[in-house]
C-alpha positions as CSV (number, residue, x, y, z in Angstrom):
1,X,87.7,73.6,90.9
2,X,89.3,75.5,93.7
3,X,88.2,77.8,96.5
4,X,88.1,81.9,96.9
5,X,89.9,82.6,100.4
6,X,88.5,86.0,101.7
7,X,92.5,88.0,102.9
8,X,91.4,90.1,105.9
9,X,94.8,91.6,106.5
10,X,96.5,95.1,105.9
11,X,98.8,95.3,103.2
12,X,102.2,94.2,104.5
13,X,105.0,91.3,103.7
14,X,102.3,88.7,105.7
15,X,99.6,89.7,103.2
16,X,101.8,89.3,100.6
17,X,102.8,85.8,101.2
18,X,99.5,84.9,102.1
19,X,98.5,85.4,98.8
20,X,101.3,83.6,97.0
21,X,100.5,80.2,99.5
22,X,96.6,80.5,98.4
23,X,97.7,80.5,94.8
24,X,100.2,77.9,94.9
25,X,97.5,75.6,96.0
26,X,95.5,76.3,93.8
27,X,93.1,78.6,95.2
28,X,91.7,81.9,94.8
29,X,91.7,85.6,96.7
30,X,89.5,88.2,97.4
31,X,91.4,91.3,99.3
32,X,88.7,92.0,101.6
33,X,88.5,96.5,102.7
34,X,88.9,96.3,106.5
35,X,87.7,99.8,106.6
36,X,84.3,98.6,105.9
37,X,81.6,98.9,108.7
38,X,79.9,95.2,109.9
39,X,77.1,95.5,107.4
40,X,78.6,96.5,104.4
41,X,81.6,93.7,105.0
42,X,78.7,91.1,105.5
43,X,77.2,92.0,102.3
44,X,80.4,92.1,100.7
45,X,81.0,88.5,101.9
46,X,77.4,87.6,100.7
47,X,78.3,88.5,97.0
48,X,81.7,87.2,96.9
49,X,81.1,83.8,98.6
50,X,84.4,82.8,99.5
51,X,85.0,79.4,101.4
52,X,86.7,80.6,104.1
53,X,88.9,84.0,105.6
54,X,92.1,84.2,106.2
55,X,93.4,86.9,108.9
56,X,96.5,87.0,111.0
57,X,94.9,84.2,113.0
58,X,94.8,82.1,110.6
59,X,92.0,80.5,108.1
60,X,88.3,80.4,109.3
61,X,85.0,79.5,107.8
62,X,83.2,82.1,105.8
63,X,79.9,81.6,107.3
64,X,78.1,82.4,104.0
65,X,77.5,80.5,101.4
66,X,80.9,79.7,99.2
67,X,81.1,79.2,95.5
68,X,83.9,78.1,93.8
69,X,86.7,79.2,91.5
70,X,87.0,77.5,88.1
71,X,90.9,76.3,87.3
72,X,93.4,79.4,86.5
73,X,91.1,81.7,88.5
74,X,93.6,83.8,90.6
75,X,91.2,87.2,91.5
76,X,87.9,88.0,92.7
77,X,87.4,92.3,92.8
78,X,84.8,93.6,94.6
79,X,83.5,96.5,92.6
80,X,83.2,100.0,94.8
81,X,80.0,99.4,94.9
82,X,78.6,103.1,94.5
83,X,75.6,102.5,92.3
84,X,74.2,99.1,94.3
85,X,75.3,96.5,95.5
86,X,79.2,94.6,95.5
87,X,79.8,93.0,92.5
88,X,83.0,90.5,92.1
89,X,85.1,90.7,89.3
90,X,87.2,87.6,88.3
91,X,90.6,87.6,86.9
92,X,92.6,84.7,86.2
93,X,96.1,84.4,86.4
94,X,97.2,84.6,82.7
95,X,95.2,88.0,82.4
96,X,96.6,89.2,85.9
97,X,99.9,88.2,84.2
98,X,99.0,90.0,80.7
99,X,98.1,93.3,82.4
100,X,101.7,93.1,84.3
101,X,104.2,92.4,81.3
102,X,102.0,95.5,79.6
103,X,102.1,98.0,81.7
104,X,106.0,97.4,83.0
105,X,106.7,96.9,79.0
106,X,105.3,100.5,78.6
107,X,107.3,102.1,81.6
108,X,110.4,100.7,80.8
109,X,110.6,99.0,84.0
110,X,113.9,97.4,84.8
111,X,113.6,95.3,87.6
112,X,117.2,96.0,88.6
113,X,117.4,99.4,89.2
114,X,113.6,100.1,89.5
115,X,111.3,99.7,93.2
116,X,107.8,100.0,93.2
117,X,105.9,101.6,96.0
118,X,102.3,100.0,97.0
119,X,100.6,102.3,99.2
120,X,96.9,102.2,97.8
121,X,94.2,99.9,99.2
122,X,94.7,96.7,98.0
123,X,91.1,96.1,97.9
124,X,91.1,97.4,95.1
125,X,92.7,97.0,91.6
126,X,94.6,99.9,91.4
127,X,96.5,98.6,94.5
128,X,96.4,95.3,94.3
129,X,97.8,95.4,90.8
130,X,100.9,96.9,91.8
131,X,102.0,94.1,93.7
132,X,101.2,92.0,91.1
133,X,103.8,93.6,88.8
134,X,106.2,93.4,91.3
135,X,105.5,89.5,91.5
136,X,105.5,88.8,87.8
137,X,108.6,90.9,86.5
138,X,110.8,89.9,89.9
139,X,110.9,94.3,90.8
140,X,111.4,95.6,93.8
141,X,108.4,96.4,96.2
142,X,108.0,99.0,99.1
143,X,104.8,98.4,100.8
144,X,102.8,100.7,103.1
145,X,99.6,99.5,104.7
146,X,98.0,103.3,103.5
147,X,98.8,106.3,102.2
148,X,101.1,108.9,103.9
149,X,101.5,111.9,101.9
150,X,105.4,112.2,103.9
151,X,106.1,108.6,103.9
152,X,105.5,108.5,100.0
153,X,107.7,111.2,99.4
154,X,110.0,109.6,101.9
155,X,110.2,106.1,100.0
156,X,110.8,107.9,96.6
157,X,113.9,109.8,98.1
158,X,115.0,106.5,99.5
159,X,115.0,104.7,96.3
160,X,111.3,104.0,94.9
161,X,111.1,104.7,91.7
162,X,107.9,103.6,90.5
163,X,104.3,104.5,92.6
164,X,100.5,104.1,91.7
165,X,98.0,107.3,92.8
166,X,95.1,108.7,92.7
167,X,94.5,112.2,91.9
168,X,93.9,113.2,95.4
169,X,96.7,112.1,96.8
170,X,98.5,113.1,93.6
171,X,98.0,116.9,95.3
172,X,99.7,115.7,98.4
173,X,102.9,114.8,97.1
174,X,106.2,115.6,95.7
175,X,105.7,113.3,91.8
176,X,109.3,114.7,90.9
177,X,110.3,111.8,93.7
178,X,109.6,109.2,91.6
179,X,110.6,108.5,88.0
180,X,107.3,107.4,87.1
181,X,103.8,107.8,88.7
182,X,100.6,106.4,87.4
183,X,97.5,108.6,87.9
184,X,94.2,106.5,87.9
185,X,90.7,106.5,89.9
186,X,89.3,109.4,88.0
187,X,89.4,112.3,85.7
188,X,93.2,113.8,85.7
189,X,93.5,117.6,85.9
190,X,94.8,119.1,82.6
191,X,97.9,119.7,83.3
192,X,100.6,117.0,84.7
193,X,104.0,116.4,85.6
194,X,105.7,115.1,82.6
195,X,106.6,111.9,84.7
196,X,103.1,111.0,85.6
197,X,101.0,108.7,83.4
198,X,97.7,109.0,82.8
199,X,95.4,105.5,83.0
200,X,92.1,104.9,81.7
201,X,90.9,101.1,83.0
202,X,88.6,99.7,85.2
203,X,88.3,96.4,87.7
204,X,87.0,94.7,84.9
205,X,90.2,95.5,82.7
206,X,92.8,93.9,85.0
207,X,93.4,97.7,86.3
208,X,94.7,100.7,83.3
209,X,95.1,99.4,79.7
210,X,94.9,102.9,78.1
211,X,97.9,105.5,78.8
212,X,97.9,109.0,78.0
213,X,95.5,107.9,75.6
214,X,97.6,105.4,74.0
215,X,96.5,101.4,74.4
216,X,98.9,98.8,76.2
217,X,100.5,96.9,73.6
218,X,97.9,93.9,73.3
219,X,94.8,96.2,73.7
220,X,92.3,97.0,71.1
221,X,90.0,100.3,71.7
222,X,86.9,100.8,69.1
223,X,84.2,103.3,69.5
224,X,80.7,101.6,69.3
225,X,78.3,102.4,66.4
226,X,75.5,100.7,67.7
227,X,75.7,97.4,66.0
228,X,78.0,96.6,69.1
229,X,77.3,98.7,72.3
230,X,76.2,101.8,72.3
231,X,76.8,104.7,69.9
232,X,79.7,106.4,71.4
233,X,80.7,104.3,73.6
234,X,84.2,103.0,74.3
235,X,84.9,99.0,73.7
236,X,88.1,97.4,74.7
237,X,89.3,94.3,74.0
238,X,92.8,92.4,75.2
239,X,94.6,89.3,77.5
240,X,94.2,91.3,80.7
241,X,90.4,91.5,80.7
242,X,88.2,89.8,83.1
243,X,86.7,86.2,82.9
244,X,83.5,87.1,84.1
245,X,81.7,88.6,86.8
246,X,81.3,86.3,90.5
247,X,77.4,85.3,89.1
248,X,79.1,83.6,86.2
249,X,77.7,86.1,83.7
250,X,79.7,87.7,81.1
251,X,79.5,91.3,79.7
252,X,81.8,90.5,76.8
253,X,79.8,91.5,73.6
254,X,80.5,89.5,69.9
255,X,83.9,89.3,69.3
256,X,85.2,89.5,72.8
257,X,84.5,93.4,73.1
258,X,84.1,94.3,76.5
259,X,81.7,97.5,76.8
260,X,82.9,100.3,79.3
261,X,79.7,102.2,79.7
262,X,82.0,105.2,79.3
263,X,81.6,107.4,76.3
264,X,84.6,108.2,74.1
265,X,86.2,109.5,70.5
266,X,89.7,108.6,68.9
267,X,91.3,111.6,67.9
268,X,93.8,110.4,64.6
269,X,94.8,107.1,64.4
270,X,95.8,105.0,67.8
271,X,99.4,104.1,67.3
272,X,100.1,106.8,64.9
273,X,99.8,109.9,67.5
274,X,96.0,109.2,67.7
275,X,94.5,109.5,71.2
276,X,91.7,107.7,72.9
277,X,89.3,111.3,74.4
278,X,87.0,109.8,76.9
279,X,84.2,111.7,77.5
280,X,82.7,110.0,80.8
281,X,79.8,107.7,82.1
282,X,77.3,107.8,79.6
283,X,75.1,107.3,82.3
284,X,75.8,110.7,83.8
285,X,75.7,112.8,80.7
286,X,73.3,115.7,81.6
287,X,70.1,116.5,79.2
288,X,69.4,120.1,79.6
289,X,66.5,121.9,77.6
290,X,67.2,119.0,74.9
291,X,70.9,120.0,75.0
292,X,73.9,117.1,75.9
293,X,76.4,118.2,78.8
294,X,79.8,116.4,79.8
295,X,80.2,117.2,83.3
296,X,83.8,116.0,83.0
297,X,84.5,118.9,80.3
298,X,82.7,121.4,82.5
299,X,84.7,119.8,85.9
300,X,88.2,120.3,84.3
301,X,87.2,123.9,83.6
302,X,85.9,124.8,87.4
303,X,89.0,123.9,88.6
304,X,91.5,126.5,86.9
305,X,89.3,129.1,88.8
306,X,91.6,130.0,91.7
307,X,88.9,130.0,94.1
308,X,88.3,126.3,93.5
309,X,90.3,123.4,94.8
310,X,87.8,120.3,93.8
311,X,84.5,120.6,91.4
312,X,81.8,118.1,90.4
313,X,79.2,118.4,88.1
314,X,75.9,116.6,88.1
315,X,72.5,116.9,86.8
316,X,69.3,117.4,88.9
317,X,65.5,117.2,88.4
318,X,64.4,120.4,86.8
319,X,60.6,121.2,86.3
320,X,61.6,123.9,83.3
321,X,64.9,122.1,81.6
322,X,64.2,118.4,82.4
323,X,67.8,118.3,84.1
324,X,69.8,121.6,85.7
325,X,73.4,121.7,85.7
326,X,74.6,122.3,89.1
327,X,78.2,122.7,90.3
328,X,79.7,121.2,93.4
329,X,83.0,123.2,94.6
330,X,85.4,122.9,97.9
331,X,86.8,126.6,98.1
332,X,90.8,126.5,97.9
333,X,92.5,127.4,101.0
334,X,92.7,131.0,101.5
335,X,89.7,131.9,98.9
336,X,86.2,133.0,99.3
337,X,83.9,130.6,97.9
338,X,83.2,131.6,94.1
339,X,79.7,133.1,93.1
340,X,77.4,131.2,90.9
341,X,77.3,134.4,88.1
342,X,81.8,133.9,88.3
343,X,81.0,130.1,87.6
344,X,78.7,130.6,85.3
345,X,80.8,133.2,83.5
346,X,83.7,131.4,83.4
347,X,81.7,128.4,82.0
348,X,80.2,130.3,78.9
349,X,83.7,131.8,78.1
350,X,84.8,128.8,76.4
351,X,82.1,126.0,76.9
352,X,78.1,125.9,75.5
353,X,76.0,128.3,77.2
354,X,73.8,125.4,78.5
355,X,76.7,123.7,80.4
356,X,77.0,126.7,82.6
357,X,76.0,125.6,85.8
358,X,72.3,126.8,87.1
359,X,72.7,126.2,90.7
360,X,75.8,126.2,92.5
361,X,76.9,123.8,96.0
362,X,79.7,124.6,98.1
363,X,80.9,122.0,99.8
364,X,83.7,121.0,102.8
365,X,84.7,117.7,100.2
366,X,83.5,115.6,97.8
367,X,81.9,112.1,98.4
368,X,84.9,109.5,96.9
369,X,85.3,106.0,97.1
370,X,88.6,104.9,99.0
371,X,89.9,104.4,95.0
372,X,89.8,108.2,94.8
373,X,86.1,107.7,92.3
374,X,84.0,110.5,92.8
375,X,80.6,109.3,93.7
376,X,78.6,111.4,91.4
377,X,75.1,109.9,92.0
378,X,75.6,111.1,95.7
379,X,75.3,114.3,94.4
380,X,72.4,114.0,92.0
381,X,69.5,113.7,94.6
C-alpha cells in the first residue's frame, strides 16, 4: 500500500512534476483548492486523509489522520462538496489512463500538431484531467494557473489547439481559437459553436464519458428500470470509472453499473445516431400540484429571452402546490430585468403550464462552484 500526498500548489510546470515524482514512487495525489478558506481546507484534509502535503516548501506532515492508497491507486477527487460534506473519489491509474486514450481517440488528437491548454482548477476533474491527456498520449500542454478570458484566447492564437471549459467562461471567449473545446460543469446552452463538444461525466467517471450525446468508445449508458437504480435514471458503466469512494465503499450496482443520480432517455439507438437526453438531478425535479418539472428544460428556455443572461430554476415550499416553481435570472447587460407575467408567458408558449415559474428572483449572479456547477440547493431555501 502506498500513501495519498495532499499537492498544495497552483497549477504550473512544478505541480506538474510533482505529481509525476509522487507516482513514480508509488504513491497517490489529491490536488488540494488553495482558494479554500482555513476551515473548509481542514475539513477537506479530514475526509481525504492524506499522509503528508506537499507545497513549494517541500513535503510536510498532514496533521490528520492518513489512510492509505491500495496498489494502482493514482487519484483521490474531492467532490464540490455542495450538498454536505467532501467526499474523495479514487481513481487508479489504468482508469485515469482509459478516460485519456477515449476522449483524445474521440477528438482526433494528434499529438504532433495538437497543444492542449489547462487553465481550469485542477482540483477538480475537469482540470486535472486535461493534464492527464497530455501525459498519457505525449501532446503538447499550455498551462495557466487560472482562467483569463484574454490569455485563453491569447494561447489559442499562439498555437493551442485543444482547451477544457465551462460554460461560464465559455461566454468569455473567442471558441473559434481553438479547434476543439470541451464544454462541461453543467447544462450547455442550446446552441453551440460547431467546434465545441458537449460532455456529460462526473468525478466519479474519470471526468466526460458521454459527448454530444454519444458514449466514449468503451462506455456503456442504460436507463434504469428499477430492477437496477432508479426508474429513469441514467447508469454508466466503462474502464475509466472510479474504484471507490475515500471510505472504501462502492456505489457500483450488479454488474458494475455505476448509478448517476441524474435522470435521462436514449433517443434511437446509441451508436446508430441515437442520443443519450439527460434530464437532470433527479433529486431536484420539482413536484407541483402533483405535476413533474425539469428545471433544466425550463432554464434552457429563460435564457433565449433577451433580457436574461443566466437562469436557474428550483422548487420551494408551497402551502397550496406542495412545491412552487420559482425562476432565478441575472438581467443581461443593457436590459431591464424581465417581469414575472413575460417569464411566465414565455414559459407556457412552449413548455406545461405548471412549469411556468410562480415567483420570480432577480439576482446580481448565481451561486457556482469553482467547476462552473450551479449550486441549486442554495437557491431552494
Amino acid at each position: 500500500m502506498g500513501n495519498l500526498i495532499a499537492i498544495d500548489m497552483d497549477l504550473s510546470p512544478a505541480f506538474l512534476d510533482a505529481v509525476q515524482r509522487v507516482w513514480e514512487r508509488g504513491d497517490a495525489v489529491t490536488p488540494l483548492d488553495r482558494r479554500l478558506p482555513a476551515p473548509a481546507m481542514a475539513g477537506l484534509l479530514r475526509a481525504l486523509g492524506p499522509a503528508r502535503v506537499l507545497d513549494a516548501d517541500g513535503e510536510h506532515p498532514s496533521g490528520v489522520r492518513s489512510l492509505p492508497v491500495e496498489e494502482g491507486d493514482a487519484l483521490v477527487m474531492a467532490t464540490s462538496g455542495s450538498t454536505g460534506a467532501p467526499k474523495g473519489v479514487v481513481l487508479t491509474h489504468e482508469a485515469l489512463q482509459a478516460s485519456a486514450v477515449a476522449t483524445s481517440r474521440r477528438l482526433g488528437v494528434d499529438p504532433h500538431s495538437d497543444t492542449w491548454l489547462a487553465c481550469l482548477p485542477v482540483a477538480h476533474i475537469g482540470g486535472f484531467s486535461v493534464l492527464v491527456r497530455s501525459m498519457v498520449t505525449g501532446t503538447g500542454l499550455v498551462m495557466h494557473e487560472r482562467f483569463e478570458a484574454a490569455r485563453v484566447e491569447a494561447a489559442g492564437a499562439d498555437g493551442a489547439t485543444l482547451v477544457a471549459l465551462v460554460g461560464t467562461a465559455l461566454g468569455r471567449v473567442d471558441a473559434s481559437v481553438f479547434r476543439k473545446v470541451l464544454l462541461g460543469g453543467a447544462a450547455p446552452p442550446e446552441e453551440l459553436p460547431e467546434n465545441v463538444v458537449s460532455t456529460y461525466g462526473m468525478t466519479e467517471t474519470g471526468s466526460g464519458v458521454v459527448y454530444d450525446g454519444q458514449p466514449l468508445d468503451g462506455v456503456e449508458v442504460a436507463i434504469g428500470d428499477g430492477s437496477l437504480g432508479a426508474a429513469g435514471e441514467i447508469l454508466l458503466r466503462g474502464p475509466m470509472l472510479m474504484r471507490a469512494y475515500r471510505d472504501g465503499t462502492d456505489p457500483r450496482l450488479e454488474g458494475g453499473w455505476f448509478p448517476t443520480g441524474d435522470a435521462g432517455s436514449i433517443e434511437g439507438s446509441l451508436g446508430r445516431g441515437g442520443l443519450l437526453q439527460v434530464r437532470g438531478r433527479m433529486a431536484e425535479v420539482i413536484v407541483t400540484g402533483g405535476e413533474k418539472v425539469w428545471p433544466g428544460g425550463v432554464e434552457s428556455l429563460l435564457v433565449r429571452h433577451p433580457s436574461i443572461a443566466e437562469a436557474a430554476v428550483a422548487g420551494r415550499a408551497d402551502p397550496e402546490w406542495g412545491e412552487r416553481v420559482v425562476a432565478f435570472v441575472v438581467p443581461a447587460a443593457g436590459h431591464q430585468p424581465p417581469t414575472l407575467d413575460e417569464v411566465r408567458d414565455l414559459v407556457k408558449s412552449e413548455l406545461s403550464p405548471w412549469a411556468a415559474p410562480r415567483e420570480l428572483v432577480i439576482m446580481e449572479s448565481l451561486p457556482r462552484t469553482a467547476g462552473g456547477k450551479l449550486l441549486r440547493r442554495a437557491l431552494e431555501t
